[in-house]
N, C-alpha and C positions, 0 to 999 in steps of 0.2 A: 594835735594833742590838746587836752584840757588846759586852759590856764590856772584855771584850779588847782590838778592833780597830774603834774606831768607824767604821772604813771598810768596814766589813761587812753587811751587810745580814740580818740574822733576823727579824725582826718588822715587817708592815708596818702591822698595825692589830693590837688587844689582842684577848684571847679575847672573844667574844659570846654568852653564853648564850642568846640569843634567836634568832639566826642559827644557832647549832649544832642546838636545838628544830626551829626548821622544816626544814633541811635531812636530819636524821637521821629526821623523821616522815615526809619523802618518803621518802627510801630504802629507811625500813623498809616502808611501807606500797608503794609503789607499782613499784617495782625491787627486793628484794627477797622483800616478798608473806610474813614471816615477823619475830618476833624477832630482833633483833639482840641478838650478845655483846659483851660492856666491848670487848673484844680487835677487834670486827669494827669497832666505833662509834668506837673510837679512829682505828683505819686506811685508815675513809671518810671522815675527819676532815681527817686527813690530805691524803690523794690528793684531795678535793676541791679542798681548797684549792691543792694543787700544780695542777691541773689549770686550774682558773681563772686561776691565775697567770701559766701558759705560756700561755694564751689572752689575759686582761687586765692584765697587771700587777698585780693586786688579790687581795687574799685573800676569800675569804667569811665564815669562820669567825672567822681570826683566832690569834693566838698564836703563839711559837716553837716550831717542831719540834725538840726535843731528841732526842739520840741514843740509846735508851735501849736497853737489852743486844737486846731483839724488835723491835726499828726505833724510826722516830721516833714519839715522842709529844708532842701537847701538854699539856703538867702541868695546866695550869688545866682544863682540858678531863676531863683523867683522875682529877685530886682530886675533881673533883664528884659524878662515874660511882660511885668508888669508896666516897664519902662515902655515899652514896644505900646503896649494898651496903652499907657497913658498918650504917646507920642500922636498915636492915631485918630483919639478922640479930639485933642486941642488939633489938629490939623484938619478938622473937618471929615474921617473918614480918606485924605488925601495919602497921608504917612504909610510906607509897610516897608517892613525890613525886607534886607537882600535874601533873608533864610527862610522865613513864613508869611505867607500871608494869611493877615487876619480878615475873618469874615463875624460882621456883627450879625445880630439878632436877638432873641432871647437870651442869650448869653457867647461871650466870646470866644469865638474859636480858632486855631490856627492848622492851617495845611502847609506842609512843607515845599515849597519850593525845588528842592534839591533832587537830586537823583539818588537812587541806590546804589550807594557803589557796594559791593559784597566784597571787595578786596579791602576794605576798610576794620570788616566785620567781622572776629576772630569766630569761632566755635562753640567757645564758650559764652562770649558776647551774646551769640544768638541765642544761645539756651536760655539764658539770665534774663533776656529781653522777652521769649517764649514762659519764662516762668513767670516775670510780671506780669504778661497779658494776662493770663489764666489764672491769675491770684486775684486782681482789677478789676479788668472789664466785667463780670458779673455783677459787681458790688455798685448797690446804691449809691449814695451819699452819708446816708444812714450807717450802712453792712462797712463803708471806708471807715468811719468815724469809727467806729465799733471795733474794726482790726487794730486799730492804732492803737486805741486808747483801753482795751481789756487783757485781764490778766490772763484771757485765756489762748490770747494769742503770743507768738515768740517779739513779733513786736511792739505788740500791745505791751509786755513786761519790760522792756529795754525802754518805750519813752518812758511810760512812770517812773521805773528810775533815775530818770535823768533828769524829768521834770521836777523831779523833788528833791531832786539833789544841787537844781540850777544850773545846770551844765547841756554841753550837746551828748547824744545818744551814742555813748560807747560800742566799738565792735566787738568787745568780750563778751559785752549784756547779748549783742544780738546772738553770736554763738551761742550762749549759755543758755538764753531763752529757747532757742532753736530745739537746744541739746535736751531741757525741761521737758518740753511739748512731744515732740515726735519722737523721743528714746536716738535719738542719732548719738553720736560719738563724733564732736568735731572740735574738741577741744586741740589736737595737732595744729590745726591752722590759726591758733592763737600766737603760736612762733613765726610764722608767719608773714605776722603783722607787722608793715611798717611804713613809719611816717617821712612821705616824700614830701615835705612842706616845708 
């Protein structure tokens, strides 16, 4: 919940590194088919969980989308990504986590280590994970920036509000947004909602 406005809804379960692990080695490995960048892992992070949400009321992943200047992020999510990069460059290239390894170049990128397990990997999960590839992986850097941050998308309308209101990126805005854009009716799963935090 907002500390702001405890009548707000941001968070409905904490971040899970275990749940971020298997779902980011689907993606990479199997809808994808390549490395993933910080930038990409954040924003099917993201859209997953937005996407199971408008499906179940429930997160997968977990954590508050914060507004941040390139869309929303979740901090816990992105400190860890980031910890890993930092860990690997002061080690010479030597450091990589037990979940990814990182491969430099032009920019950093991480392959999962892990296996798929599909008994991990609910139905809806997949879908959620299948809806963010195909919302993403087309999109530039530019066409990301764009979705986030325009009113003419459902979550483009949910961070401006939230950015201007100083707060993390409520899941009403995102229904509402949703409901704006595409004529859906998803207001039902505002009941839903609830904070496991």
């Amino acid at each position: 919940m907002s500390i702001l406005n405890p009548a707000i809804l941001t968070q409905l379960i904490p971040f899970n590194p275990h749940r971020f692990d298997a779902c980011l080695t689907y993606l990479g490995k199997r809808l994808y088919q390549r490395p993933l960048s910080l930038f990409e892992m954040v924003k099917l992070h993201v859209m997953t969980d937005v996407f199971h949400v408008l499906k179940t009321g429930h997160q997968i992943i977990g954590g508050e989308l914060q507004p941040w200047p390139y869309g929303p992020v979740v901090e816990p999510s992105y400190n860890r990504l980031k910890a890993w990069v930092h860990q690997h460059e002061e080690s010479g290239g030597r450091f990589q986590p037990d979940e990814f390894r990182l491969v430099v170049s032009d920019v950093c990128t991480f392959v999962s280590t892990l296996d798929i397990d599909m008994d991990d990997l609910s139905a809806t999960e997949l879908e959620a994970m299948e809806q963010a590839a195909s919302v993403l992986k087309p999109m530039s850097f530019d066409d990301a920036y764009h979705y986030f941050h325009s009113t003419d998308t459902f979550m483009g309308r949910a961070y401006i509000r939230a950015s201007n209101e100083n707060r993390a990126i409520a899941w009403a805005d995102i229904i509402d947004g949703h409901d704006e854009i595409f004529g859906s009716d998803l207001q039902r799963l505002k009941q839903r909602l609830i904070s496991y935090t």
